[in-house]
N, C-alpha and C positions, 0 to 999 in steps of 0.2 A: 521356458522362463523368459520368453521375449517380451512378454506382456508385461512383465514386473520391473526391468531393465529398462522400457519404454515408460513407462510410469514414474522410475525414479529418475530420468532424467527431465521429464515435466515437471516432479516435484521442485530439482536443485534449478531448473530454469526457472520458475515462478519463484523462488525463494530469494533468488541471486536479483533479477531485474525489482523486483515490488519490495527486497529487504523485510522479508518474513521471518520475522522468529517463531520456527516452527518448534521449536522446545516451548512458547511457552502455551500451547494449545492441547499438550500431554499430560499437564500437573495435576489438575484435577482429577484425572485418572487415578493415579498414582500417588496417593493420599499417606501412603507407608515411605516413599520415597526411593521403591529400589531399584526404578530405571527399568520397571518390567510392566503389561498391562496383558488384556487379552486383545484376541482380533476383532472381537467386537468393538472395543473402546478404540484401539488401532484406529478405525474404519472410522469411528465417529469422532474422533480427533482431526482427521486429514480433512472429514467434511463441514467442519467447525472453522478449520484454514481453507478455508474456502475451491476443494480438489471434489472433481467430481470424476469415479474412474467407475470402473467396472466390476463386478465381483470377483472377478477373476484376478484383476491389477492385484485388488485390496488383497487377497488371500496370496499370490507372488510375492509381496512386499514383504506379508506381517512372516512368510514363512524365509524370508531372508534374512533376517533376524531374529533367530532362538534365541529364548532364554531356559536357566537355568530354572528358572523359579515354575513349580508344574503346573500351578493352578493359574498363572500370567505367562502363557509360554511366547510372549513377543515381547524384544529387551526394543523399546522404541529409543532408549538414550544412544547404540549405537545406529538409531537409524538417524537419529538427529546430526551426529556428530557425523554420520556419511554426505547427509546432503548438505549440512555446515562446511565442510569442505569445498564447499565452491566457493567461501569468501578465502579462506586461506590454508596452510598445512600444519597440519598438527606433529605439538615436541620439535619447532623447530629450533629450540635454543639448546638439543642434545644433536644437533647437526646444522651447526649457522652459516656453513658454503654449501648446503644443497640450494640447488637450480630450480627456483617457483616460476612455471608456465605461468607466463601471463594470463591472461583470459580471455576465452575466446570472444570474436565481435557478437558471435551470434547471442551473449549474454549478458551485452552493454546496453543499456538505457539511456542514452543523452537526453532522453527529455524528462528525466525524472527529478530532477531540482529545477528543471526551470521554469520563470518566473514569468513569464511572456504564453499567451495564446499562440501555440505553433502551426492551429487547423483553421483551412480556410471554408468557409462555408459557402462560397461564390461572394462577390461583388455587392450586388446587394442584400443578401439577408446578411452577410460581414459589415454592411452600412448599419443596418436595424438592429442588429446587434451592441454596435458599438453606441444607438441610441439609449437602449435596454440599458447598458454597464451605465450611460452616462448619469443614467437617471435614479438608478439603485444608489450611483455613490453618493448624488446630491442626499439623498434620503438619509444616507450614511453619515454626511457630513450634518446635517440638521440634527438629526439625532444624540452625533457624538459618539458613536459607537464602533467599534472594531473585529472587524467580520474574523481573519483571521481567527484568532483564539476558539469562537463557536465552532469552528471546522478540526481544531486538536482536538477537542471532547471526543467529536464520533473518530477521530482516526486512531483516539487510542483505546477506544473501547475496545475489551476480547474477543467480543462478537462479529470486531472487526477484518477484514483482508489482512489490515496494518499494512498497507504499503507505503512507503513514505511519499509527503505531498498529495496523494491521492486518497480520493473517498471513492464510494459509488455511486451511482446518478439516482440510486434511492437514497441514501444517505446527503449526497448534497442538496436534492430537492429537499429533504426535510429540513437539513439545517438552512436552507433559504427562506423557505415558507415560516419558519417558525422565531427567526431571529434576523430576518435579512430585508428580506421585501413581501412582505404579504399582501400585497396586493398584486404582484405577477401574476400571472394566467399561464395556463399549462402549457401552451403554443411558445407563450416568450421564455418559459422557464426550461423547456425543451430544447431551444435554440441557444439560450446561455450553455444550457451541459453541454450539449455536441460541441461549441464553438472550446471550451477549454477539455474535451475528452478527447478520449483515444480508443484504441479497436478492440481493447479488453472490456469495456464498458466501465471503464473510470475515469473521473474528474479531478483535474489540476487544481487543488482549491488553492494552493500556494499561487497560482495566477492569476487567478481570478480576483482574489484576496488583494493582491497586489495592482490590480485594474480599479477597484473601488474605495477598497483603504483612504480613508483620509492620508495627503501626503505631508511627512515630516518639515516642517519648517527650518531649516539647516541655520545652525547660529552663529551669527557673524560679530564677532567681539567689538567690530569696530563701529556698527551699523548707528549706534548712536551720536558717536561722536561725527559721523560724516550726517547726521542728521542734522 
């Protein structure tokens, strides 16, 4: 059972850092609603949340959670609620002085809200980069338009990872090319993802966003009267 025990804790490590809700990538399965599916659908559920394992994992997993029901013998609502347990503990208002472990570092994310490009690309392509944003935002700013919101569409799509702040460098290539700057070329549009991605192969759009954003003009109550 090593393989299935190694699997599930990939699964609550991707779930916990990227803020996956893995319950809601099983409902269409489960059309009747009784928290039961087969291993088949099992399988194509985890690969719809974006998990790629082995046949082996998948068959450990789905036989780790029986169900009752014979022709859906995998109850996936307790596997849900297994790997949901790494945001918190459950029934904890039927014991409100039990002792909740903090969590571990190895399943902290400090860069996952933030709003700042954190990768340096070296010196100078970090120079030509910061050309590329300069020139996307004036585009931005002529336009009138607010990059933000086009990059919620794809991150709430189902089809999505769903991790928060993050898309994929497919996903944010199209939402650039198709709402942002179409005129980039794939060299610069390759170097803007790397400059706000990371080692999973996904893109900061919340910083990005926040590099080209037209900025708020802050209101000064009194800006007239000292005018």
């Amino acid at each position: 059972r090593h393989a299935g025990k190694m699997a599930l804790e990939l699964v609550k490590d991707r779930v916990y850092k990227q803020r996956i809700r893995i319950q809601d990538f099983f409902g269409d399965f489960d059309r009747l609603r009784c928290g039961s599916i087969t291993p088949t659908q099992f399988a194509r559920a985890l690969g719809l949340a974006g998990f790629t394992m082995t046949e082996a994992q998948y068959l450990e997993l789905s036989d780790a959670y029986p169900s009752a029901v014979a022709d859906r013998p995998v109850c996936y609502k307790d596997f849900c609620a297994d790997v949901n347990g790494v945001f918190t503990k459950y029934h904890l208002e039927k014991a409100p002085l039990e002792h909740v472990e903090p969590k571990p570092a190895s399943l902290l994310d400090t860069e996952r809200f933030s709003a700042k490009p954190t990768r340096s690309l070296g010196t100078e392509d970090d120079e030509r980069v910061d050309q590329i944003l300069d020139a996307i935002a004036e585009g931005v700013r002529k336009r009138r338009v607010e990059v933000k919101p086009f990059f919620n569409d794809a991150c709430s799509n189902q089809n999505s990872p769903m991790r928060v702040n993050h898309v994929t460098k497919q996903q944010f290539k199209q939402v650039v090319r198709a709402h942002v700057a179409r005129e980039l070329g794939d060299e610069e549009m390759s170097a803007v993802a790397d400059r706000f991605g990371d080692d999973d192969g996904f893109v900061n759009f919340v910083s990005f966003s926040a590099c080209v954003d037209p900025k708020e003009e802050l209101y000064h109550p009194y800006r007239r009267s000292l005018q």
